[in-house]
N, C-alpha and C positions, 0 to 999 in steps of 0.2 A: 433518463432514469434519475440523475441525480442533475439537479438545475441550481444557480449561483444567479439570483437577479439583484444587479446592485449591491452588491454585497461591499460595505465598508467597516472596515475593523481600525481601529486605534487602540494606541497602548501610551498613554501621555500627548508627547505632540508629535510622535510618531505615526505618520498612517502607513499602515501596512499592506490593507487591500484597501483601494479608491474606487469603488463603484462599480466591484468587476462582474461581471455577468457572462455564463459559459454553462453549456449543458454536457452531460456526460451520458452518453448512448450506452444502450442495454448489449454484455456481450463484449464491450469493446476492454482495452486497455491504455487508460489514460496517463500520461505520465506529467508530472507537474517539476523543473528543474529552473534552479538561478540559486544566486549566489547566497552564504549564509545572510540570514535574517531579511530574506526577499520575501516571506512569507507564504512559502512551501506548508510548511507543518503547519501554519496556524489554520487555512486553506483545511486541510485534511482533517482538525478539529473539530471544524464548523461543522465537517458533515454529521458526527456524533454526538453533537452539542454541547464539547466539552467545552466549548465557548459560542455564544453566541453574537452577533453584527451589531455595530450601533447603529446601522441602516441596512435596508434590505431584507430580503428572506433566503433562504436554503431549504431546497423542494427534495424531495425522495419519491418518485412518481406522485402521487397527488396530494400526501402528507407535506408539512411545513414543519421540516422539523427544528424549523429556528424557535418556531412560537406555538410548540406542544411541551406537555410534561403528563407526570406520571405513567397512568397504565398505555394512555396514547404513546409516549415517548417508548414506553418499555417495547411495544410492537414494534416501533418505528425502528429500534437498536437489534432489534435480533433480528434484523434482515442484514446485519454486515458480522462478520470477523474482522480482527485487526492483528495485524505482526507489526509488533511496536521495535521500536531502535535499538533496546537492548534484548529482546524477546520476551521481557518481563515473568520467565518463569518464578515458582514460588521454590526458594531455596529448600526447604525443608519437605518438599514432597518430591517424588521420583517421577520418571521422564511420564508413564503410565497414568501418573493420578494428575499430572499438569494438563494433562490433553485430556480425562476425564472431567476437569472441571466444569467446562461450559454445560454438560450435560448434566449435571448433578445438580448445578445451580437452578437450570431453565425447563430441564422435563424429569416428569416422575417415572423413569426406567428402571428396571430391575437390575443391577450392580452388571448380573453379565452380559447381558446388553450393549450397557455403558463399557464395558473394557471390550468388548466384540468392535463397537464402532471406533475408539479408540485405535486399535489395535487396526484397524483399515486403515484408518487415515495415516498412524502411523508408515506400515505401509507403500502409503501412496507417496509418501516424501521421503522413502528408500530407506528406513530405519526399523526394518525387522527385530526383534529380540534384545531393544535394548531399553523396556520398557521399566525394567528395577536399577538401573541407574538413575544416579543422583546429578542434578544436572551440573553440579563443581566437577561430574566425571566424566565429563564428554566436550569437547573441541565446539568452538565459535561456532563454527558454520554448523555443527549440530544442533546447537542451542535453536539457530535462527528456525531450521527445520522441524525443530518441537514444537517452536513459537508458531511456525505456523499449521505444522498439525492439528494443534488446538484452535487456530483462528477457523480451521475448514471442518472441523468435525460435529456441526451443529447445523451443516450444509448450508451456510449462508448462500444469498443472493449477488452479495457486492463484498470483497476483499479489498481491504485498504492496509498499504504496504508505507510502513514511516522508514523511509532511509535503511532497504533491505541487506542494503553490500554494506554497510559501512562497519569498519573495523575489521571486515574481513580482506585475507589476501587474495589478490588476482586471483588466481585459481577458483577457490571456494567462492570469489564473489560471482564468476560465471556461474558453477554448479547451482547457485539458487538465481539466480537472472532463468536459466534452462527450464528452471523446475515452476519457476512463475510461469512462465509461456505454456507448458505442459498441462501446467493446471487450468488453466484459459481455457484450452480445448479441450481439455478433457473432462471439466465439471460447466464446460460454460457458464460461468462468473463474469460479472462485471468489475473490474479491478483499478484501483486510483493506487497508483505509483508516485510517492514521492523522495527524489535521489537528487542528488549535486552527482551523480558517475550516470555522464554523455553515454559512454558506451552502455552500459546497463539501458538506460533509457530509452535509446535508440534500436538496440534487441528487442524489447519487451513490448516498448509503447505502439500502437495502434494509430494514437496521435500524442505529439511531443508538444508540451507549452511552456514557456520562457516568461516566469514571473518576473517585471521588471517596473519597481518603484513605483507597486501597487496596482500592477495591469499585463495584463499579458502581452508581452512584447512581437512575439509569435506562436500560433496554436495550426501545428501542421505536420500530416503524416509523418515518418521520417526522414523516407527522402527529398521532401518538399523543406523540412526543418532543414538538413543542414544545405540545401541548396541555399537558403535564405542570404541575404544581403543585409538582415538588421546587424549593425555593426556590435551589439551587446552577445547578440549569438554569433559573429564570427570571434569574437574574444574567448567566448566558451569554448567553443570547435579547436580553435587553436592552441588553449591552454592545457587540452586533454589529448595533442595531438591527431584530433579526427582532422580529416579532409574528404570522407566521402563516406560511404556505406560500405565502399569494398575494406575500411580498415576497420568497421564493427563487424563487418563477418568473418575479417580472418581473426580478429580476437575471439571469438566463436569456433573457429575450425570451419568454419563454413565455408 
């Protein structure tokens, strides 16, 4: 569904991606993890074109959406939502008109409509009635929940997740790790995950890949990830205390 052929990105004499190439299957949940400035988030960019390769293409089934624009580009973007790192709500509208926006921007619906779908999606990420708060009035982990109410309420085909846990605590960073996996099967999405949190990734992802100094170091189930012997992934594994799968499921309750 979504393809990386050769994909090289520089930023000065920094190369960040070196020639990487990886496709990402319909349905699945891909997860992309390494160290800061491994080249996670620039990776997740590309798919939206908020950056473009200095080599290479990046495919979205048979669109190239490294070397389209305009009204081509604009189709090619309304097949994804995104829950960005800080959730990017807009401060001065309430929880209600943040998750209305995609729709008001992209289709001509009648207002109740728009707060009708809203109001599901809300919802589906456990936020019943808290549609006229203001998001300075609601807790982290809410925020992230709004942020992605809004990323799924235009029923995208592909969710892309920038750093879902982050700044959130243990707890809260499960409940949306949970609520990722839930949405998986229950809207069947296609989902790119990207986290620096092993355990998050290892729940969530379908298959795990380890960006490493512009390549993927390993791209493999979970249980095959942390079986691995690459010595940059047993550094991970151990800096997060995993040693196997059975200690991501009992962080889980599993």
């Amino acid at each position: 569904m979504i393809r990386f052929e050769q994909v090289t990105k520089r930023f000065g004499a920094k190369t960040v991606l070196d020639g990487i190439s990886y496709e990402i299957r319909r349905g699945e949940t891909f997860v992309i993890v390494g160290r800061s400035g491994a080249g996670k988030s620039v990776s997740l960019r590309h798919m939206i074109r908020l950056l473009t390769p200095d080599a290479g293409r990046v495919w979205v089934g048979d669109d190239c959406v490294s070397e389209t624009s305009g009204k081509q580009l604009e189709r090619i973007l309304g097949r994804y939502g995104v829950l960005f790192q800080s959730a990017a709500l807009l401060q001065w509208l309430n929880v209600e008109d943040n998750v209305c926006l995609p729709l008001r921007q992209t289709m001509n619906l009648p207002d109740d409509e728009v707060r009708a779908r809203a109001a599901e999606k809300l919802a589906l990420v456990g936020l019943e009635g808290v549609g006229d708060k203001m998001p300075a009035d609601i807790s982290g982990g809410m925020r992230k929940r709004v942020g992605l109410a809004r990323a799924i309420v235009t029923q995208p085909e592909i969710i892309l997740y920038d750093e879902p846990t982050s700044g959130l605590d243990p707890v809260i960073s499960r409940q949306i790790d949970l609520l990722i996996d839930d949405l998986r099967q229950r809207l069947g999405v296609t989902s790119v995950v990207v986290t620096h949190d092993l355990y998050s990734a290892l729940y969530v992802g379908t298959r795990v890949a380890m960006l490493h100094e512009g390549r993927f170091a390993v791209c493999a189930p979970p249980e095959e990830f942390v079986a691995s012997e690459h010595p940059v992934v047993r550094d991970f594994l151990q800096a997060q205390g995993i040693a196997g799968m059975d200690d991501v499921r009992k962080a889980f309750g599993k």
